[in-house]
C-alpha positions in Angstrom: 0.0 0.0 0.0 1.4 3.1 -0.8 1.9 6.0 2.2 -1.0 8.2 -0.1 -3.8 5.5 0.6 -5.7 6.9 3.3 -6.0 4.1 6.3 -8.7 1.9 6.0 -9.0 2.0 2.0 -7.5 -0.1 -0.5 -8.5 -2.2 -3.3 -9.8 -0.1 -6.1 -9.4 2.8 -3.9 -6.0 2.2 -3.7 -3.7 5.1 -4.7 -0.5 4.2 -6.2 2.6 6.1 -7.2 4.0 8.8 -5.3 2.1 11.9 -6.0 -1.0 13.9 -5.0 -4.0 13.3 -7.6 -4.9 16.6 -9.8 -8.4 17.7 -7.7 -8.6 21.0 -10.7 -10.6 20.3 -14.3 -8.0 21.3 -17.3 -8.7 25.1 -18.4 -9.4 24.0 -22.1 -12.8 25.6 -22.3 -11.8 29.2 -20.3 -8.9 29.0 -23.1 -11.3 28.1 -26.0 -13.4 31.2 -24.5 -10.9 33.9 -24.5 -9.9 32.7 -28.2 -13.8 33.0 -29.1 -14.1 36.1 -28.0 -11.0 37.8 -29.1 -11.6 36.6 -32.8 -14.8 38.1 -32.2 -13.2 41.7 -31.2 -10.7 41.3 -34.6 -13.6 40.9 -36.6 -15.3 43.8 -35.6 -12.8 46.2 -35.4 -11.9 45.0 -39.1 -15.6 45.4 -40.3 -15.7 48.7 -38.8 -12.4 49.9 -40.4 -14.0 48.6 -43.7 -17.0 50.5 -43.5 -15.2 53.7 -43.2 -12.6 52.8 -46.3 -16.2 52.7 -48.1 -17.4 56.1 -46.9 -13.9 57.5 -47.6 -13.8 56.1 -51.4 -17.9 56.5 -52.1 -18.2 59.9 -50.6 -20.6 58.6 -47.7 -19.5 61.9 -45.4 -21.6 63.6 -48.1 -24.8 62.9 -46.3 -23.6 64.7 -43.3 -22.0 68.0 -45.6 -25.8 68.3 -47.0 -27.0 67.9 -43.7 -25.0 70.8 -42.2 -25.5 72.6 -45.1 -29.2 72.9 -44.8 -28.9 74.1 -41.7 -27.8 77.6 -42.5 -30.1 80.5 -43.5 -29.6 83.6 -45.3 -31.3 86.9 -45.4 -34.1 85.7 -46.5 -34.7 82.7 -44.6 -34.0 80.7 -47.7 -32.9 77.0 -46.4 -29.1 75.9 -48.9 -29.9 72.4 -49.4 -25.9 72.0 -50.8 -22.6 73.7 -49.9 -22.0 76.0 -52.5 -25.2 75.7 -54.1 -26.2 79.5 -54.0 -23.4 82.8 -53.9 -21.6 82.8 -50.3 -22.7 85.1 -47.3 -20.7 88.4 -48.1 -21.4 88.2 -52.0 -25.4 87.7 -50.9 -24.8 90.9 -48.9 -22.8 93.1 -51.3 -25.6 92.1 -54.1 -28.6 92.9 -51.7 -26.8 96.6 -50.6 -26.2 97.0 -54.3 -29.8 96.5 -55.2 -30.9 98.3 -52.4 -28.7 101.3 -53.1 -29.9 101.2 -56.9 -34.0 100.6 -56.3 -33.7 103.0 -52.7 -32.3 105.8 -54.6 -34.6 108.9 -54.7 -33.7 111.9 -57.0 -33.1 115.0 -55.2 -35.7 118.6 -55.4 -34.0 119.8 -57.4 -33.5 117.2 -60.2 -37.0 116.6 -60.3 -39.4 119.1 -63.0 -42.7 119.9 -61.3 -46.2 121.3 -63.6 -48.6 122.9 -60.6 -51.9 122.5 -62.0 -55.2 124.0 -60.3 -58.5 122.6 -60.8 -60.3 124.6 -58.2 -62.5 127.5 -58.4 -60.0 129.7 -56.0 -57.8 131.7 -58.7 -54.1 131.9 -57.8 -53.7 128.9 -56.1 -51.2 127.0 -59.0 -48.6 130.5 -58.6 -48.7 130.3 -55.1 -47.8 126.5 -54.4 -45.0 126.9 -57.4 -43.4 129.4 -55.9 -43.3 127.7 -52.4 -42.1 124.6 -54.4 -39.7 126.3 -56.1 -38.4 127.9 -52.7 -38.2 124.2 -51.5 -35.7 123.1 -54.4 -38.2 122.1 -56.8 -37.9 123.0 -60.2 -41.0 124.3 -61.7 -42.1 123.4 -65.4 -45.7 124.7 -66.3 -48.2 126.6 -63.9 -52.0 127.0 -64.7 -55.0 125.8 -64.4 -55.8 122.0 -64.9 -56.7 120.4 -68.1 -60.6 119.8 -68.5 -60.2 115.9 -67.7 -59.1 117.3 -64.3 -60.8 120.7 -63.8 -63.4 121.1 -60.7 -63.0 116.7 -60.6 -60.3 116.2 -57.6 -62.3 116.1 -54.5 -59.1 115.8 -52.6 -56.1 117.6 -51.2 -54.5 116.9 -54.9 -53.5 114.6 -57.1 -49.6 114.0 -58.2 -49.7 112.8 -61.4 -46.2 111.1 -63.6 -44.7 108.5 -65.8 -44.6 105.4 -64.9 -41.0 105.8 -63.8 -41.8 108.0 -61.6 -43.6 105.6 -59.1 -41.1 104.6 -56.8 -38.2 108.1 -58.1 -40.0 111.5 -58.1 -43.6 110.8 -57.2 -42.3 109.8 -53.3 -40.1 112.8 -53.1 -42.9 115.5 -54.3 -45.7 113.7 -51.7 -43.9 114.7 -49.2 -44.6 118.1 -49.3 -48.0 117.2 -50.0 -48.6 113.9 -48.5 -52.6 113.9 -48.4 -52.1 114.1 -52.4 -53.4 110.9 -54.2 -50.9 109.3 -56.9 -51.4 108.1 -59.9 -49.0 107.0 -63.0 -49.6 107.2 -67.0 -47.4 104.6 -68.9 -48.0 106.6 -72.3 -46.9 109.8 -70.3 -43.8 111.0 -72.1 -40.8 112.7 -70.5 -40.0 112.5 -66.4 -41.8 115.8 -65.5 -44.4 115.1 -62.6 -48.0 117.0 -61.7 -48.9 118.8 -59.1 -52.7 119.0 -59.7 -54.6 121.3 -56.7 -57.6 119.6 -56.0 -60.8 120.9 -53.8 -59.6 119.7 -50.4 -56.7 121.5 -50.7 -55.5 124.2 -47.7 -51.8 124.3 -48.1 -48.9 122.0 -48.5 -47.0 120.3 -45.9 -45.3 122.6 -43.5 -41.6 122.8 -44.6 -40.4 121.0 -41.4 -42.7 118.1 -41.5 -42.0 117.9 -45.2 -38.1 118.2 -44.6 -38.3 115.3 -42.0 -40.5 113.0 -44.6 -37.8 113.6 -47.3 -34.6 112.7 -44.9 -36.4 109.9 -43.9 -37.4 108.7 -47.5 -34.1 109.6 -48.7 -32.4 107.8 -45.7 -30.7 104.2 -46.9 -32.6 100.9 -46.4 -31.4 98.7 -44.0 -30.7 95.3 -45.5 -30.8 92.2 -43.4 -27.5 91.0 -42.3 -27.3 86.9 -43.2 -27.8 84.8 -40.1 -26.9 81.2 -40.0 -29.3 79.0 -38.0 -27.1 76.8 -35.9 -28.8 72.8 -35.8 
């Protein structure tokens, strides 16, 4: 009997040799694990480095450009659905003051050609209102009494009458010295002469101050809306 055997067993229970039995299972399966599981992590990291090659090569970081892109707003609140798919921020502003400094533009007194026209029944009132026009810095074209179309027919303070270019130039400038005036255009009205055409209602223009303020004011530049982005 061997001095392992514990006393009291033997036969089959007999241990031989002279060393201690292994008690611990062999690690193969926490090794075959660890192998499983690191293959795993090589796998992935390679399918996730593969997937960004293809983004890289296709353009997939295109998507988020657009994205981004639409984000910011100009002036106008116009969305850009693409970079670079419209002018950039400064050129959008430079072409807005432009067309604001061309359209906003008003001519000046005396660049502007003024016909005073009375259809009342009070005599003198065309002189009058010229020569207080003309003391304002209008030039003065023709002064008497109103055609027949017009004579003893405007029930108002007047009526400023021009070519059609005049709508948004001279026609603005003259109403304010006589801003209860109604305004009216002819596009077969030659020339860039404008009306002044005393009507019934009339008392007297626009006091000189009041009239001076509406004129800095209409001849003050536009402000133009500064581009914004909206941040996402």
């Amino acid at each position: 009997m061997s001095m392992l055997t514990p006393p009291g067993m033997g036969g089959k229970y007999r241990i031989t040799g002279d060393k201690y039995p292994r008690m611990r299972p062999h690690r193969r399966r926490g090794r075959l694990a660890v192998v499983v599981v690191g293959c795993g992590a090589v796998l992935g990291v390679a399918g996730w480095g593969t997937l960004q090659l293809i983004d890289v090569f296709t353009g997939g970081g295109g998507a988020a450009t657009a994205a981004g892109a639409s984000c910011s707003r100009d002036a106008t609140g116009a969305n850009r659905t693409k970079a670079g798919a419209g002018p950039s921020a400064s050129a959008a502003v430079s072409t807005s003051a432009s067309a604001a400094g061309g359209a906003g533009a008003v001519p000046r007194p005396a660049q502007i050609t003024v016909n005073v026209f009375n259809a009342t029944t009070r005599s003198g009132l065309a002189k009058t209102t010229a020569d207080e026009l003309k003391k304002r810095g209008f030039r003065i074209g023709e002064v008497g009494n109103a055609a027949k179309q017009y004579d003893k027919k405007v029930t108002g303070a007047g009526l400023l009458l021009g070519p059609a270019s005049s709508l948004n130039t001279s026609l603005p400038v003259l109403a304010t010295q006589l801003t209860a005036a109604e305004r009216r255009t002819d596009a077969a009205r030659p020339g860039t002469a404008v009306d002044l055409i005393i009507g019934n209602g009339f008392k007297a223009l626009t006091s000189q101050a009041d009239a001076t303020k509406a004129l800095t004011a209409l001849s003050a530049p536009q402000p133009t809306a500064s581009t914004k982005k909206k941040s996402c």
